[in-house]
Structures are given as C-alpha cells and as structure tokens.
MITI-560915 format. One record per atom (N, C-alpha, C): x, y, z; chain; residue in three letters. Coordinates in Angstrom, 3 decimals. Example, Ala and Ser with C-alpha at 12.3 -4.5 7.8 and 13.67 -1.06 7.14 Angstrom:
BEGIN
+----------+----------+----------+-------+------+
!     east !    north !       up ! chain ! resn !
+----------+----------+----------+-------+------+
!   13.190 !   -5.690 !    7.800 !     A !  Ala !
!   12.300 !   -4.500 !    7.800 !     A !  Ala !
!   13.200 !   -3.300 !    7.800 !     A !  Ala !
!   12.850 !   -2.250 !    7.080 !     A !  Ser !
!   13.670 !   -1.060 !    7.140 !     A !  Ser !
!   12.900 !    0.030 !    7.870 !     A !  Ser !
+----------+----------+----------+-------+------+
! end
This chain:
BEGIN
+----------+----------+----------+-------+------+
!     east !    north !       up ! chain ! resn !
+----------+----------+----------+-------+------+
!    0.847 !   -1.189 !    0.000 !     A !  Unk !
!    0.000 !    0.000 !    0.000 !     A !  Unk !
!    0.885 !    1.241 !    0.000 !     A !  Unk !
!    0.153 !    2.356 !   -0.812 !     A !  Unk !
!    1.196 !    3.337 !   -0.584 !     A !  Unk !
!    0.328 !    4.304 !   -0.827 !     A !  Unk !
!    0.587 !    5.571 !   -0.339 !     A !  Unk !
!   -0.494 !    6.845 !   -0.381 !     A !  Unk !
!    0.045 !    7.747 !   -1.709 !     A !  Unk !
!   -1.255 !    7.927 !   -2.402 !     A !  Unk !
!   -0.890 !    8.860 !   -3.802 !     A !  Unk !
!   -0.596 !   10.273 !   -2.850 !     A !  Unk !
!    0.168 !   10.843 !   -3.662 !     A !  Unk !
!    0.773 !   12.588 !   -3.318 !     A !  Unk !
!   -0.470 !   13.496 !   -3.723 !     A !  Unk !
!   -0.934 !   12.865 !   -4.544 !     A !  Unk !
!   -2.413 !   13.943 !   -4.934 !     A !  Unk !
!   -3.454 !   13.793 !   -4.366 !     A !  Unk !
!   -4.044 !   12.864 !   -4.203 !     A !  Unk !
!   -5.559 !   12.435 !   -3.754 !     A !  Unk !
!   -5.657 !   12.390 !   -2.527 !     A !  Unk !
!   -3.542 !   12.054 !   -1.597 !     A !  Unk !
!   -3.677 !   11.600 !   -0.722 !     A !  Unk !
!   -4.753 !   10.581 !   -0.042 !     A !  Unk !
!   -5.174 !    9.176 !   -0.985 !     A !  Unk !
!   -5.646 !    8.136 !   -0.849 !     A !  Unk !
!   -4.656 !    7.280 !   -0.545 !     A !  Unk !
!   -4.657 !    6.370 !    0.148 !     A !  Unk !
!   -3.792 !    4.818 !    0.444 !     A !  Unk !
!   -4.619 !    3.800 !   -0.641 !     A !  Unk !
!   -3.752 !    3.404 !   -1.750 !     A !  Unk !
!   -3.746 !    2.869 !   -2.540 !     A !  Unk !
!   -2.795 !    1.379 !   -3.031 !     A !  Unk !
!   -3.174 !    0.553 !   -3.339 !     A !  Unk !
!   -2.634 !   -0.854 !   -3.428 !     A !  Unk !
!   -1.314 !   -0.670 !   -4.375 !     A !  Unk !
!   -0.417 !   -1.032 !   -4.369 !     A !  Unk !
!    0.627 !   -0.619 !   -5.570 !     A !  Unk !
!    0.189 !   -0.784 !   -6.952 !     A !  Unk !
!   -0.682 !   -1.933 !   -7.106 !     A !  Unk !
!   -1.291 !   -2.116 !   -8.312 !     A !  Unk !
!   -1.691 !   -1.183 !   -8.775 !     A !  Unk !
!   -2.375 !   -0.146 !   -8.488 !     A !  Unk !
!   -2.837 !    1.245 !   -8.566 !     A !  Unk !
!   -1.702 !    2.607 !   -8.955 !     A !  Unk !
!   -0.455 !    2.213 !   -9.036 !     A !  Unk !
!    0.781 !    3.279 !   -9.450 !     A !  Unk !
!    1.514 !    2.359 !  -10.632 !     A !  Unk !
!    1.673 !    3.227 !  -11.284 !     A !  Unk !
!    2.716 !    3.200 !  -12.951 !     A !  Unk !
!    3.920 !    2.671 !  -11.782 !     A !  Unk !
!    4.582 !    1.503 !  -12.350 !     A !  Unk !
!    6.067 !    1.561 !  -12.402 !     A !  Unk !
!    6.591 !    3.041 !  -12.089 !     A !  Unk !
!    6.777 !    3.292 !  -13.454 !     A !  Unk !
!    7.828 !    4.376 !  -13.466 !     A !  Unk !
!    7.424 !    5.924 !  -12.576 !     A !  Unk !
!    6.128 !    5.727 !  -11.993 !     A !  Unk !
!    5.851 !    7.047 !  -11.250 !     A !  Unk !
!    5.213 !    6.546 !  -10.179 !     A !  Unk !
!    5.747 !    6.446 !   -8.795 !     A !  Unk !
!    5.681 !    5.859 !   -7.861 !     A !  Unk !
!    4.695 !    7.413 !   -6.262 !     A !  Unk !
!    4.623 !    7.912 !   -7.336 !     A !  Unk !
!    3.979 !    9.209 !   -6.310 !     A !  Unk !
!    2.686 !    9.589 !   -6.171 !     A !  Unk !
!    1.952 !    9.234 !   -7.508 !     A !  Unk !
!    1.025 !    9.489 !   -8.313 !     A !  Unk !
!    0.357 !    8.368 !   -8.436 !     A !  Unk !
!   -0.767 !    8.061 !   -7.980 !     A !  Unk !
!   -1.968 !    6.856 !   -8.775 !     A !  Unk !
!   -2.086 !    6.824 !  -10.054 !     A !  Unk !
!   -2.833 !    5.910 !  -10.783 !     A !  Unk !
!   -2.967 !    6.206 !  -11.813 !     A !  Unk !
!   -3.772 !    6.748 !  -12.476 !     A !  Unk !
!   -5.004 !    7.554 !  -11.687 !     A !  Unk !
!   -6.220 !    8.058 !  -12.083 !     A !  Unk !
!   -5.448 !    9.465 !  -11.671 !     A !  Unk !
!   -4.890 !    9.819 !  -10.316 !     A !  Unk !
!   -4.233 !   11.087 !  -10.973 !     A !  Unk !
!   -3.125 !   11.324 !  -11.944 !     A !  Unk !
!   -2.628 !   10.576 !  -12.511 !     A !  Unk !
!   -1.214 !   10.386 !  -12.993 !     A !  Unk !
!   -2.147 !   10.555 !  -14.344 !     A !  Unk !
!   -3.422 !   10.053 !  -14.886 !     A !  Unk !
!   -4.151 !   10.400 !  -16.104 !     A !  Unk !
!   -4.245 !   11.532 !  -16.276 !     A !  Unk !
!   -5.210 !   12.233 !  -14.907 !     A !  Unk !
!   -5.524 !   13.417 !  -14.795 !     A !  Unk !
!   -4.498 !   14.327 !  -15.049 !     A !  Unk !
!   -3.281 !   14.431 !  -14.404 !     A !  Unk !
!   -2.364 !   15.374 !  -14.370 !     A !  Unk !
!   -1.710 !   15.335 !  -16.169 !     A !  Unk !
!   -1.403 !   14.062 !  -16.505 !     A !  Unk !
!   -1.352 !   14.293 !  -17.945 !     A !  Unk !
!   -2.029 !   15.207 !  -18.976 !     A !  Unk !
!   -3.396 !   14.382 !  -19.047 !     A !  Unk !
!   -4.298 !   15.353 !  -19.846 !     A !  Unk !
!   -4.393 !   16.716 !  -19.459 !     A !  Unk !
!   -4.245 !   17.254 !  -18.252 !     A !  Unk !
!   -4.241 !   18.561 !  -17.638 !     A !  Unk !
!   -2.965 !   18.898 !  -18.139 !     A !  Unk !
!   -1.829 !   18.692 !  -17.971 !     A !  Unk !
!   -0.752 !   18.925 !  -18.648 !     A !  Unk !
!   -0.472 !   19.184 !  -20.093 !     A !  Unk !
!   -0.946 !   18.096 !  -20.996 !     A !  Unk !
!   -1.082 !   17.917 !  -22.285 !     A !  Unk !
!   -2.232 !   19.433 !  -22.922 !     A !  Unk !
!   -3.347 !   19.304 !  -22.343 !     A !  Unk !
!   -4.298 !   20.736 !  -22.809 !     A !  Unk !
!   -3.730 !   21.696 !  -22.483 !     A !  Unk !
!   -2.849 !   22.159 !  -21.484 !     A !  Unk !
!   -2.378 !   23.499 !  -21.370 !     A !  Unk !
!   -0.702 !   23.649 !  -22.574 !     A !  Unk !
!    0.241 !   22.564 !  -22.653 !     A !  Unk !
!    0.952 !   22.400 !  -23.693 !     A !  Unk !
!    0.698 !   22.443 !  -25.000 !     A !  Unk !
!   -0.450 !   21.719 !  -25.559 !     A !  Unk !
!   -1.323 !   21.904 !  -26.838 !     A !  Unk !
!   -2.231 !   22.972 !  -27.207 !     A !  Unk !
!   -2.701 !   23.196 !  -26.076 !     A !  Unk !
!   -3.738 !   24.812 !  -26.565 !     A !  Unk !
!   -3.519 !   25.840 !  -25.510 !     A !  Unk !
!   -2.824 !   25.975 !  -24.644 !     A !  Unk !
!   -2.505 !   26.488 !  -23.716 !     A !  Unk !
!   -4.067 !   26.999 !  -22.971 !     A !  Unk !
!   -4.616 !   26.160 !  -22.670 !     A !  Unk !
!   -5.870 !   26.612 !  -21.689 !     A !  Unk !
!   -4.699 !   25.915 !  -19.890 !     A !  Unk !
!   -5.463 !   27.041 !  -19.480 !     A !  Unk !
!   -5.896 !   26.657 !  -17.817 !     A !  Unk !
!   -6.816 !   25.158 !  -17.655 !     A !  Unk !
!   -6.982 !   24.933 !  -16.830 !     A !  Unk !
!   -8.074 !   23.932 !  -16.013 !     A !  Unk !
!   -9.606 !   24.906 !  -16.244 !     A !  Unk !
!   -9.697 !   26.077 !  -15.680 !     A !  Unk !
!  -10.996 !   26.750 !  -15.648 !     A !  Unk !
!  -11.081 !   26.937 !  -16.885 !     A !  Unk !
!  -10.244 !   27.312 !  -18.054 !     A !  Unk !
!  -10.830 !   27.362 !  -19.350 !     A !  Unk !
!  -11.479 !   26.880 !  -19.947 !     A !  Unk !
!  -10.626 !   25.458 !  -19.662 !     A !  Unk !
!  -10.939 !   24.467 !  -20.692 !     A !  Unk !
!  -12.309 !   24.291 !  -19.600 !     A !  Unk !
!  -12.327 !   23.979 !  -18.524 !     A !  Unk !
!  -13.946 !   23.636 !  -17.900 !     A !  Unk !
!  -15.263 !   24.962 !  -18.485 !     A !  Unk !
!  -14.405 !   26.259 !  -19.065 !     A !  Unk !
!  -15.456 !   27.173 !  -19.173 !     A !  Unk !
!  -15.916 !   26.420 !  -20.722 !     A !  Unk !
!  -15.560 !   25.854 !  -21.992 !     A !  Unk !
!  -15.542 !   25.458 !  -22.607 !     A !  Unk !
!  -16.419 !   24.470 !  -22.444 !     A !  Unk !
!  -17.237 !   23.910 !  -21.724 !     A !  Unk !
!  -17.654 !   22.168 !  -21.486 !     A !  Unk !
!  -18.938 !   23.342 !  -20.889 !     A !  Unk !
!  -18.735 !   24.285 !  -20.127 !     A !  Unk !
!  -19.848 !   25.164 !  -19.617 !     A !  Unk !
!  -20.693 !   26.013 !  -21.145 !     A !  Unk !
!  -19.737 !   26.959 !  -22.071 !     A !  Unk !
!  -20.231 !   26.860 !  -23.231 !     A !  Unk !
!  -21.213 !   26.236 !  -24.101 !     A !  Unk !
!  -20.591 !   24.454 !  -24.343 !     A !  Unk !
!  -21.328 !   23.890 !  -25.286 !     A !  Unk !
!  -22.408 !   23.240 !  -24.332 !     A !  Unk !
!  -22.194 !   23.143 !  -23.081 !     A !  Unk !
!  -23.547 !   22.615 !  -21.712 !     A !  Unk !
!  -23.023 !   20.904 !  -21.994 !     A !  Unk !
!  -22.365 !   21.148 !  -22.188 !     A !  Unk !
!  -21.615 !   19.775 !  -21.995 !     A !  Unk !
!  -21.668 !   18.463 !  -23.255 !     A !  Unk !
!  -22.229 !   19.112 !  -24.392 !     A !  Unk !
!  -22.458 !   18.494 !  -25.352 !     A !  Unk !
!  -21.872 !   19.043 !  -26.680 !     A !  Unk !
!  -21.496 !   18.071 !  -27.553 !     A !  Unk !
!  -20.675 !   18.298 !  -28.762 !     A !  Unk !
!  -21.477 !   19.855 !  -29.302 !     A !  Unk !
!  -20.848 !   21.038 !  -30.131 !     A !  Unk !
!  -21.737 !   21.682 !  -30.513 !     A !  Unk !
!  -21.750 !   22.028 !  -31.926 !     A !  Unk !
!  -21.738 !   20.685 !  -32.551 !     A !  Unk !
!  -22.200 !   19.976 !  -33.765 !     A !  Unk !
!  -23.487 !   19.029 !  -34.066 !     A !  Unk !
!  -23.507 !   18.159 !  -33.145 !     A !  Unk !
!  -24.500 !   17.037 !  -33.361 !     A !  Unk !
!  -25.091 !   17.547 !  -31.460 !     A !  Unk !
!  -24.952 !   17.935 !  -30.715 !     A !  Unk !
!  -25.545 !   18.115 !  -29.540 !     A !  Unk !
!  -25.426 !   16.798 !  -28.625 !     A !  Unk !
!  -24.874 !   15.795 !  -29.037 !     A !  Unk !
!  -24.869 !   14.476 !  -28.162 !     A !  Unk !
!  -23.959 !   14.846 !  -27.112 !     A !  Unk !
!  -24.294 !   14.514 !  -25.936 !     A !  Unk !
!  -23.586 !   14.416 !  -24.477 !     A !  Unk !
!  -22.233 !   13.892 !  -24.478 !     A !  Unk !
!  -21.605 !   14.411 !  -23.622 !     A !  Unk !
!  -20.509 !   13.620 !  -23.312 !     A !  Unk !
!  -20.376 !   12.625 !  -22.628 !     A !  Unk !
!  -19.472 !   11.469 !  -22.889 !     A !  Unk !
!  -19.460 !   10.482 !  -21.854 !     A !  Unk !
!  -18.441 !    9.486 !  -22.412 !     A !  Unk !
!  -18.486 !    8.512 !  -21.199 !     A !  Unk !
!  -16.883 !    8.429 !  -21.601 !     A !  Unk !
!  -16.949 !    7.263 !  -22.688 !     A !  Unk !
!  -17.410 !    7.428 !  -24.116 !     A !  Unk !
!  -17.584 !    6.046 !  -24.991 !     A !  Unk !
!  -16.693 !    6.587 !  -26.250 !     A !  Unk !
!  -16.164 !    5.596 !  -26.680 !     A !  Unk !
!  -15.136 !    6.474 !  -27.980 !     A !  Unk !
!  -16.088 !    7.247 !  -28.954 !     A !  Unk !
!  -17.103 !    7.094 !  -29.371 !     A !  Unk !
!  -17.857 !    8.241 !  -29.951 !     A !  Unk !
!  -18.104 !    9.005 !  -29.330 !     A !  Unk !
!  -18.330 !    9.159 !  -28.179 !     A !  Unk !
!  -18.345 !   10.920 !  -27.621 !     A !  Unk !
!  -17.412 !   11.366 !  -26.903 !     A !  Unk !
!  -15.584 !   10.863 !  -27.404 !     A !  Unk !
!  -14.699 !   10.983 !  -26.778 !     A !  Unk !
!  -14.665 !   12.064 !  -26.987 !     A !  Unk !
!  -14.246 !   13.411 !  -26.549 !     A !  Unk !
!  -13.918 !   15.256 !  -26.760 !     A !  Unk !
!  -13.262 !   15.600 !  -27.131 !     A !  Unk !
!  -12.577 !   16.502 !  -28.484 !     A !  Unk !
!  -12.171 !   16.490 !  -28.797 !     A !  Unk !
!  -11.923 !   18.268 !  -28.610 !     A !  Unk !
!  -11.081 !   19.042 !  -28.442 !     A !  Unk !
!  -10.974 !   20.385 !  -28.647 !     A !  Unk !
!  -10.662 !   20.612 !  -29.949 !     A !  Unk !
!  -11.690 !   21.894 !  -30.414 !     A !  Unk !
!  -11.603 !   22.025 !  -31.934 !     A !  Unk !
!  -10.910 !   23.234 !  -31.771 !     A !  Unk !
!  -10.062 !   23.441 !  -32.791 !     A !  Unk !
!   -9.519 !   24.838 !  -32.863 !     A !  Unk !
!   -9.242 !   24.745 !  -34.766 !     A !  Unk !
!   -9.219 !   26.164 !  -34.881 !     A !  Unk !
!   -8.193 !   26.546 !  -36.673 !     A !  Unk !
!   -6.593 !   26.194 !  -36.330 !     A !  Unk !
!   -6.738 !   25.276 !  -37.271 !     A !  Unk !
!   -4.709 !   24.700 !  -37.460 !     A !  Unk !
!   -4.407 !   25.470 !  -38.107 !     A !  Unk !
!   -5.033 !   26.501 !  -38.913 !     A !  Unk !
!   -3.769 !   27.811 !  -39.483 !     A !  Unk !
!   -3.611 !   28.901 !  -38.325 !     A !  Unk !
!   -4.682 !   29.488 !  -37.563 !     A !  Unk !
!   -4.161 !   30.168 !  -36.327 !     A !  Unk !
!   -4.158 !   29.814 !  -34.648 !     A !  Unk !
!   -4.528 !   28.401 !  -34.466 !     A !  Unk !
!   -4.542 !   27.529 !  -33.175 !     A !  Unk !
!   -5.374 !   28.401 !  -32.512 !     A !  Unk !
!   -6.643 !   29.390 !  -32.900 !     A !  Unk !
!   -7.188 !   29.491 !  -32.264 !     A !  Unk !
!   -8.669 !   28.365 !  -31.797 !     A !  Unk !
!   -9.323 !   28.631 !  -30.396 !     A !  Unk !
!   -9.782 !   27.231 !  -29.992 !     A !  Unk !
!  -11.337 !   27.649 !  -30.286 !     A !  Unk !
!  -12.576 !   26.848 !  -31.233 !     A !  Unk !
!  -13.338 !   27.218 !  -31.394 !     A !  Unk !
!  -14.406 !   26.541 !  -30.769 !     A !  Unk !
!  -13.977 !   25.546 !  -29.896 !     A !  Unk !
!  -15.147 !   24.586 !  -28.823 !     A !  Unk !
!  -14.683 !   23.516 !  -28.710 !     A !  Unk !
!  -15.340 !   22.780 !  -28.224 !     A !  Unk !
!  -14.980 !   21.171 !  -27.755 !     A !  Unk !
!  -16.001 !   20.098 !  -28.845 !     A !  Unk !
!  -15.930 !   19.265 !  -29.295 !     A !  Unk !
!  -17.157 !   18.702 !  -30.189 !     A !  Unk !
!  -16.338 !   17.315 !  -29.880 !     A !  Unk !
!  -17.020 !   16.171 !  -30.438 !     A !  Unk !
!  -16.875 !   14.423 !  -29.872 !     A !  Unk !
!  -16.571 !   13.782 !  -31.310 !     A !  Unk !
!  -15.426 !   12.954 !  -30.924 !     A !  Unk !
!  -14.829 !   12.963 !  -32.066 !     A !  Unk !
!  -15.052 !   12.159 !  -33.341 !     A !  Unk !
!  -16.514 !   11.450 !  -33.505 !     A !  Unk !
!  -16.599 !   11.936 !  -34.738 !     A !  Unk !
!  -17.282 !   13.140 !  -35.844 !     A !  Unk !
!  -17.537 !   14.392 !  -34.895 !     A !  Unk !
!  -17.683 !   15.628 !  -35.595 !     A !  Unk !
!  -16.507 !   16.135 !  -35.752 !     A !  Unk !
!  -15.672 !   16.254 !  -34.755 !     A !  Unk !
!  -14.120 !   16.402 !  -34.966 !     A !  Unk !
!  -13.734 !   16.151 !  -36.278 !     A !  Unk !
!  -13.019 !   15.050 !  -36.459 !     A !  Unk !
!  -13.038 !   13.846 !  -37.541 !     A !  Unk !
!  -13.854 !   14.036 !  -38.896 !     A !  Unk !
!  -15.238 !   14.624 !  -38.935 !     A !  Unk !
!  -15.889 !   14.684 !  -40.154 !     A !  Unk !
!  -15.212 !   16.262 !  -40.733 !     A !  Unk !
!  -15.085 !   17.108 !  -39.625 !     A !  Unk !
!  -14.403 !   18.416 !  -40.200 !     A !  Unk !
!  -13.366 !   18.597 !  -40.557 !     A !  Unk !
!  -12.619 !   17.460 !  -40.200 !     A !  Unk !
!  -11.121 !   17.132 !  -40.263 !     A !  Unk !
!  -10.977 !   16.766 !  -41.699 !     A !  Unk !
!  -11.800 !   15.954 !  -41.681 !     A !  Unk !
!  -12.210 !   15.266 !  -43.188 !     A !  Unk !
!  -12.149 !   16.069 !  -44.762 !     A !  Unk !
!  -12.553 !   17.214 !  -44.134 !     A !  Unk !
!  -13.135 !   18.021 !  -45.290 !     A !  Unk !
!  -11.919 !   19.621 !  -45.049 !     A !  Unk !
!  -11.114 !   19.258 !  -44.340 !     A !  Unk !
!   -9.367 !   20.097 !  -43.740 !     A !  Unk !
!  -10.321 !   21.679 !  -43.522 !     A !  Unk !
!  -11.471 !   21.676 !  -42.895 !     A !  Unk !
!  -11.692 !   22.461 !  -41.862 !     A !  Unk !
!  -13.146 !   23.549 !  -42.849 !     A !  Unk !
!  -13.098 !   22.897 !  -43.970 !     A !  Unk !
!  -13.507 !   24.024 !  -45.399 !     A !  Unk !
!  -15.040 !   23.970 !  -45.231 !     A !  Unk !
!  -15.648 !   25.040 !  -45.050 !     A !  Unk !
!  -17.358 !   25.381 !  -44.925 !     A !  Unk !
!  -17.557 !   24.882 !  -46.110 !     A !  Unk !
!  -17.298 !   25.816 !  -47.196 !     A !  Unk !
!  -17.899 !   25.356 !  -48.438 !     A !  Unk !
!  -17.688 !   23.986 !  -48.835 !     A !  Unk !
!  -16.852 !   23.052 !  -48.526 !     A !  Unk !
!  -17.175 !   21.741 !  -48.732 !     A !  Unk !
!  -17.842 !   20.956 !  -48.074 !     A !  Unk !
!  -18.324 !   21.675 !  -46.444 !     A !  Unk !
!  -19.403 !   20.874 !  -45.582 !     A !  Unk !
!  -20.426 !   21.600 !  -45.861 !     A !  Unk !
!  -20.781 !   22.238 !  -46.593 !     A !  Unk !
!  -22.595 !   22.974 !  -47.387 !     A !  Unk !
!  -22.597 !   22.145 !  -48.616 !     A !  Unk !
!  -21.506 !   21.457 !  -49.711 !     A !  Unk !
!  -21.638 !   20.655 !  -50.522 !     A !  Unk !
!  -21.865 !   19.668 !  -50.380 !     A !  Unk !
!  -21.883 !   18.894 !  -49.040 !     A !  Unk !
!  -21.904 !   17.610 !  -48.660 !     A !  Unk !
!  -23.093 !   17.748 !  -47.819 !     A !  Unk !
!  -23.790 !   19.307 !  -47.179 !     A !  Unk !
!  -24.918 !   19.134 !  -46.972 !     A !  Unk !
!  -25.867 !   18.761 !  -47.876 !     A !  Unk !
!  -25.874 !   20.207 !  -49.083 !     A !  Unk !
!  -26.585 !   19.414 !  -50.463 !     A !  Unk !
!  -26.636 !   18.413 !  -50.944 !     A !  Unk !
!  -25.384 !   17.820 !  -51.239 !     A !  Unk !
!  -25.414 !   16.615 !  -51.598 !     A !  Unk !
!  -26.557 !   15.350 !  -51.234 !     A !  Unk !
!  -26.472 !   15.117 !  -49.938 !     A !  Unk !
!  -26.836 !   14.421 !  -49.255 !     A !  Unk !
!  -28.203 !   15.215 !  -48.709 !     A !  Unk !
!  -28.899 !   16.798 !  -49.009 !     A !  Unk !
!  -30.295 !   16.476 !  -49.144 !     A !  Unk !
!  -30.868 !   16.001 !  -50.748 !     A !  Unk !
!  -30.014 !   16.315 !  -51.824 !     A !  Unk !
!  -30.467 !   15.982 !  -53.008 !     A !  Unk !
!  -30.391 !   14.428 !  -52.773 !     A !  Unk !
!  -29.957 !   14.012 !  -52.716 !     A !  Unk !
!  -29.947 !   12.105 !  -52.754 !     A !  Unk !
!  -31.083 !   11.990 !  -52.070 !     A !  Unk !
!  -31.391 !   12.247 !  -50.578 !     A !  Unk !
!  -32.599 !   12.395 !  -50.251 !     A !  Unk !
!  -33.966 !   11.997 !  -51.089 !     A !  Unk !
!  -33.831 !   13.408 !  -51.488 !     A !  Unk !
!  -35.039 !   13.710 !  -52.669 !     A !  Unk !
!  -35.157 !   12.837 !  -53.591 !     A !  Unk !
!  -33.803 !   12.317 !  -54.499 !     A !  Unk !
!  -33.898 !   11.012 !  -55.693 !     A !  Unk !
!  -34.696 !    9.959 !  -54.766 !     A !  Unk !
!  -34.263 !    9.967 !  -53.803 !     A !  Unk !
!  -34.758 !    8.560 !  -53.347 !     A !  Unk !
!  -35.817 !    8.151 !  -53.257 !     A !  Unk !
!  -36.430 !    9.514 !  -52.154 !     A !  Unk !
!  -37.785 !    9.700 !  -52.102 !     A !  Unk !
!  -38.519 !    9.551 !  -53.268 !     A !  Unk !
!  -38.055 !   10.387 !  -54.105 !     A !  Unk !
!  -38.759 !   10.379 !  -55.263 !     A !  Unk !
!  -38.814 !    8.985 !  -56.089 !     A !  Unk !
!  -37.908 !    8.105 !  -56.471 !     A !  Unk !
!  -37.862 !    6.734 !  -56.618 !     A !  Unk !
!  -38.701 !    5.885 !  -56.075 !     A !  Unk !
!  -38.929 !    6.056 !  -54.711 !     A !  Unk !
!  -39.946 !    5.335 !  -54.036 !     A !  Unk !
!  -40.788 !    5.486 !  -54.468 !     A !  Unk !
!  -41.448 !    6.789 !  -54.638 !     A !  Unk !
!  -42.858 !    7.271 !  -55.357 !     A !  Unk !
!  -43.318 !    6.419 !  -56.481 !     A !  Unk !
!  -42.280 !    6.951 !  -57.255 !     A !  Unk !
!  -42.506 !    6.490 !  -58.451 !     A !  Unk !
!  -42.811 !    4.922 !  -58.674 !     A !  Unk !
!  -41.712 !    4.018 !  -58.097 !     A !  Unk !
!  -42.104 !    2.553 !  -57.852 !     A !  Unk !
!  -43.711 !    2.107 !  -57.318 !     A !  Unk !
!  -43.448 !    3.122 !  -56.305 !     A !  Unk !
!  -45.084 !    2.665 !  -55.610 !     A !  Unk !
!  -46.630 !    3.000 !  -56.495 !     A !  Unk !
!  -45.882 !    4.377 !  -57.424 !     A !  Unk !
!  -47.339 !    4.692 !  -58.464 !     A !  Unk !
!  -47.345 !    3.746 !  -59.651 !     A !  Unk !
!  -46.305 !    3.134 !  -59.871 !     A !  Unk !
!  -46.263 !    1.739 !  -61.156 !     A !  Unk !
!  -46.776 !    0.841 !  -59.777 !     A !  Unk !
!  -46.535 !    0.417 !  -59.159 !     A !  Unk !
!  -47.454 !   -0.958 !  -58.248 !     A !  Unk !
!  -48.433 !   -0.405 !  -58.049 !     A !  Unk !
!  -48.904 !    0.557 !  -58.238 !     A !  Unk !
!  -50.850 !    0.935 !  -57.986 !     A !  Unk !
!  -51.378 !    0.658 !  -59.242 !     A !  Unk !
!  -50.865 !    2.014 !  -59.954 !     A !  Unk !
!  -51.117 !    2.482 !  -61.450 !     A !  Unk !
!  -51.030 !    1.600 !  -62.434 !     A !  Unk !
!  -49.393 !    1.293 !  -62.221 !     A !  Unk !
!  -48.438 !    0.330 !  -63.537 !     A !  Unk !
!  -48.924 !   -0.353 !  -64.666 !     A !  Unk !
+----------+----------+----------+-------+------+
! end
C-alpha cells in the first residue's frame, strides 16, 4: 500500500505506474491530460472547464452528451492555421471536419449533396409505388 501525493488516498501498488511511484494512476491520467491541454492549446483547467460550460456539456455539432464512450470521446476544436480554440465537439464531428481540412464550403456541398440524394430517393420510391398501384 502506498499513499498517492495527490488524492492523498492509500492505494494498493497495483494502482501506481512503475515508473511514477507518487502518483496513482487516475491522478497520474488526470495530471497528464491537464498537462497535455495546457501544452497543446494552452488553456488553464478553468478554461478548458469554461468550454464544457459553453457547449452545456455536449458536442456543438450534433448536440450528443458527453461520456466516456469512444464516440463521444472530446475532442478540442480549434483553426490549425491560427490555433485558435473554437469549442470542444466528440470525435466523430471532430473527424468529419477534419475530413473536409476544416472548409465550410465543402461541408454545405456535402450538406446538399446528401439532401439531393434524399429527394432522388424519395422520389424513386414514389414512383415505384405509383407503377405498383397504377403500372
């Protein structure tokens, strides 16, 4: 047993990394990712929490909740030409914008797109179903 330096919990050794004997491993996560977001986008702790207060805790693309499942893993969105940070969204909205290297006008083409197919379809159906009445 040994007491984490952070949580100050008494914890089983099983519970500490090898190589970091001070730290549990739920703070030893924590302190990473806390580490890692202020190195990568340089937020604070309160920032990045004002950010999660922003979107109310849900992607603010598709609106789905956060939680801890790899589709609504969080992703901080920012512009890679000026690293500024434009919200938090789950990563596969992340990923779909990523897709398209950040470009509006190619996610309004792929909106159209995909209401015109829509419409063929719909409309296909119709048509099938007025030849099985009509035909």
């Amino acid at each position: 047993m040994r007491q984490c330096s952070c949580c100050k919990k008494n914890k089983p050794d099983k519970d500490f990394y090898k190589g970091n004997p001070y730290h549990c491993k739920k703070c030893n996560i924590s302190y990473v990712n806390r580490s890692r977001i202020k190195r990568d986008y340089g937020l604070s702790p309160t920032e990045y929490a004002a950010l999660f207060v922003k979107g109310n805790n849900r992607c603010e693309i598709c609106g789905d909740e956060f939680n801890n499942s790899a589709k609504h893993k969080l992703s901080i969105d920012h512009c890679h030409a000026t690293g500024e940070i434009r919200g938090i969204l789950c990563g596969n909205c992340n990923r779909a914008i990523g897709m398209v290297a950040d470009n509006p006008t190619l996610l309004r083409r792929a909106a159209e797109y995909l209401t015109d197919a829509e419409r063929i379809i719909k409309a296909k159906a119709f048509d099938e179903a007025w030849q099985e009445l009509y035909g």
